[in-house]
N, C-alpha and C positions, 0 to 999 in steps of 0.2 A: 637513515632511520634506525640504526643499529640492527641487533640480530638478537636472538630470544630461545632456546632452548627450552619444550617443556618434557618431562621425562615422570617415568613413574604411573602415570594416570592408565586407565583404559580408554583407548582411545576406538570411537565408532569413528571408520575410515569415511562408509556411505558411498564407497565408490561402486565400481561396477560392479564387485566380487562381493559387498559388504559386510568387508573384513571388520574383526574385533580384533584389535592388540592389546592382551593384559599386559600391564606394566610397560605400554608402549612410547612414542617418543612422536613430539611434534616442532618441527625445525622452522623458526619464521627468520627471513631475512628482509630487512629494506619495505617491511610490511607485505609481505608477501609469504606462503606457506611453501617451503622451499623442500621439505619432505616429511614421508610421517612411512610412520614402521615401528615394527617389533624392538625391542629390548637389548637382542641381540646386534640388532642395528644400528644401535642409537647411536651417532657419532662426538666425539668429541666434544666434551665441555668446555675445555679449555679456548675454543675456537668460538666462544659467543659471548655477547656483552653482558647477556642475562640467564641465569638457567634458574628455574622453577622447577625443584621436586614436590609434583601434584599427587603423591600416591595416595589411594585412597580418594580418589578424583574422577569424575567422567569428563573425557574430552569428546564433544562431538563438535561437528556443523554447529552454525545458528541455526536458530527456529526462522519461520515466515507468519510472518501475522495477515493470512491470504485477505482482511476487509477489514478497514478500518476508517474513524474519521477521527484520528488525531486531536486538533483542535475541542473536541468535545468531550475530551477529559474535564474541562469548565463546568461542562453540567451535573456531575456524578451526582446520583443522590436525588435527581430532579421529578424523574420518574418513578417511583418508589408508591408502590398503590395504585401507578395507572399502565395499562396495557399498552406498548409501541407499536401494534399489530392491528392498532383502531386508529385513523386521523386524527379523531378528538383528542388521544391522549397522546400519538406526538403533536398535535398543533399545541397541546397546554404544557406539556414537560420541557418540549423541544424547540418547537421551531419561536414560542415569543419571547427566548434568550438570544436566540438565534439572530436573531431580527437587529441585536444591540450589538452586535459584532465589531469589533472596527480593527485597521490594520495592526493596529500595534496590540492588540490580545493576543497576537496569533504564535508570534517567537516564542512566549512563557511559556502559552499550554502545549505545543506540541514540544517545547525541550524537557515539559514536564513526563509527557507520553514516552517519548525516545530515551527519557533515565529509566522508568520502568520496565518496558521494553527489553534493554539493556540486561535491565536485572535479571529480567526473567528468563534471558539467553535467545530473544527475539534480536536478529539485527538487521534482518529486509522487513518491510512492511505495504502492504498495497492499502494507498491513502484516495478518497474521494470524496473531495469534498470543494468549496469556496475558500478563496485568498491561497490557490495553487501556490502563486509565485512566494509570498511568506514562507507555507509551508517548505517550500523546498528551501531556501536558505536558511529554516532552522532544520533543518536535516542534515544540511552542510555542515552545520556548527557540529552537531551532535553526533557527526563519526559514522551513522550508519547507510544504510541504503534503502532507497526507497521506490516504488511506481507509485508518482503522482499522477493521477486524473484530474485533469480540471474541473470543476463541477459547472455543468450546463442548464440551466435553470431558465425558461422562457416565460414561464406562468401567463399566456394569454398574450403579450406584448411582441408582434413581430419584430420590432425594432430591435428592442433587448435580445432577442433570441440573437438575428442578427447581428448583433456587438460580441454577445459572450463568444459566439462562432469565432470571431474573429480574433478576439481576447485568447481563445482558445489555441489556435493554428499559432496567434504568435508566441505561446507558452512553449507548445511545438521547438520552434526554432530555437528557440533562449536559453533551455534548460538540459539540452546534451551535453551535461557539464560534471565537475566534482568528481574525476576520473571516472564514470562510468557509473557513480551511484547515485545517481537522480535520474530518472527512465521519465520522460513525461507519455501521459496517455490523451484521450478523452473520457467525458465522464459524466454523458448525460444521465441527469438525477435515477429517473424513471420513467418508462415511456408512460404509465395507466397517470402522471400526476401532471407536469409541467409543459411537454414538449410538442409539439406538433407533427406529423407525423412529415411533413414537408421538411422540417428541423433535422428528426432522426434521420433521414437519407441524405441531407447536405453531410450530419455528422460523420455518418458512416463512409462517406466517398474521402471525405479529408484525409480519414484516420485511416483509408487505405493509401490514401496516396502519399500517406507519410510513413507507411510503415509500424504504426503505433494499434495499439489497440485501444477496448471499449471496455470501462469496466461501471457499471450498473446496478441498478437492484432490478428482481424482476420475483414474480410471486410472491411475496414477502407477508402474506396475510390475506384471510378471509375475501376483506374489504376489493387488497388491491385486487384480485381474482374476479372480486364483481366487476371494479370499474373498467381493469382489463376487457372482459368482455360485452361489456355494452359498448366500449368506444371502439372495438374491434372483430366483436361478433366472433372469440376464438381464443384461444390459452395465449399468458404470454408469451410463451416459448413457440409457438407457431404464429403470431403476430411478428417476433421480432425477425424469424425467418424471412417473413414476408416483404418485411424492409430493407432484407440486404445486409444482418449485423453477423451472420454465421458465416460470410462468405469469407472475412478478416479472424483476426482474435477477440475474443470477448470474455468478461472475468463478470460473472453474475451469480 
């Protein structure tokens, strides 16, 4: 994969000590970050295929885009005038494009999301949403890293919940791939909208018995706070307690 010298920049280390090196040096080999330091450090130019004088440069880390649904870069623009914090106005901005979904939308918009991304110095991203498995091979494409959640969605139909579970656990297995940058998770929607509460503890025992975590919305508005507590008589965050989701990892 060659080797890459970049030199000149300020470089934020972000390690333990979280050193700043002016005019410092970042050493890639075989795609791998093979050392970084001061100035007076910087080794050899001669000894790499590429050298980059970034002065006048910040070199850090990638950013983390901690929640995201990728694929819904499609709808930009769609909610413009309505509130996402009322069902009425994701069921009318969101979810009846939603609805028109199909496999092959999936590759364009999220390699659309992963170029911006990119630009913007984001290169992990925590995704959750439907059509996991797409998502993760345009991620492949696109170079970066990602924790995909499956998205679990029952709406009422034991069956379906039962399928997606299953859909689920085999995304598990499939997808600890792409050297290390594709994490799959679980990724039931929300407990106050879709899932049964019988659902959320099957979920939560899988996603420990795989070692994966839960990544969710939970409070997200007014509304959900009401439905929250009529279907559970208590806060989200002490409902989901009760199910068993704090005992693993969970990203909400």
């Amino acid at each position: 994969m060659g080797s890459t010298l970049i030199h000149g920049a300020t470089v934020l280390s972000v390690d333990a000590e979280n050193r700043v090196f002016e005019a410092g040096f970042v050493a890639i080999r075989d795609g791998r970050i093979s050392g970084v330091g001061s100035r007076a450090d910087t080794p050899n130019p001669s000894g790499f295929d590429e050298v980059l004088d970034l002065t006048g440069h910040l070199v850090m880390p990638g950013l983390v885009n901690a929640h995201t649904h990728s694929v819904m870069v499609l709808f930009r623009g769609r909610s413009e005038g309505q509130s996402l914090l009322t069902m009425e106005g994701w069921y009318n901005s969101i979810r009846e494009p939603e609805l028109s979904l199909v496999a092959s939308d999936i590759g364009p918009s999220v390699a659309l999301s992963c170029a911006e991304m990119a630009l913007s110095g984001t290169t992990t991203f925590c995704d959750q949403y439907f059509f996991a498995e797409e998502i993760a091979e345009a991620v492949k494409d696109a170079g970066l890293r990602a924790v995909i959640a499956y998205g679990i969605v029952q709406l009422g139909d034991e069956r379906r919940g039962a399928e997606e579970l299953a859909k689920a656990t085999a995304f598990l297995s499939q997808q600890r791939s792409a050297d290390g940058r594709i994490i799959p998770w679980f990724g039931p929607h929300a407990p106050y909208v879709d899932n049964t509460e019988a659902l959320l503890v099957e979920e939560v025992a899988v996603a420990n018995e795989y070692g994966v975590g839960l990544h969710l919305h939970m409070a997200c508005g007014p509304e959900d706070n009401e439905e929250t507590e009529r279907r559970y008589g208590t806060t989200a965050a002490v409902a989901l307690e009760r199910l068993g989701f704090f005992k693993g990892r969970i990203h909400a």
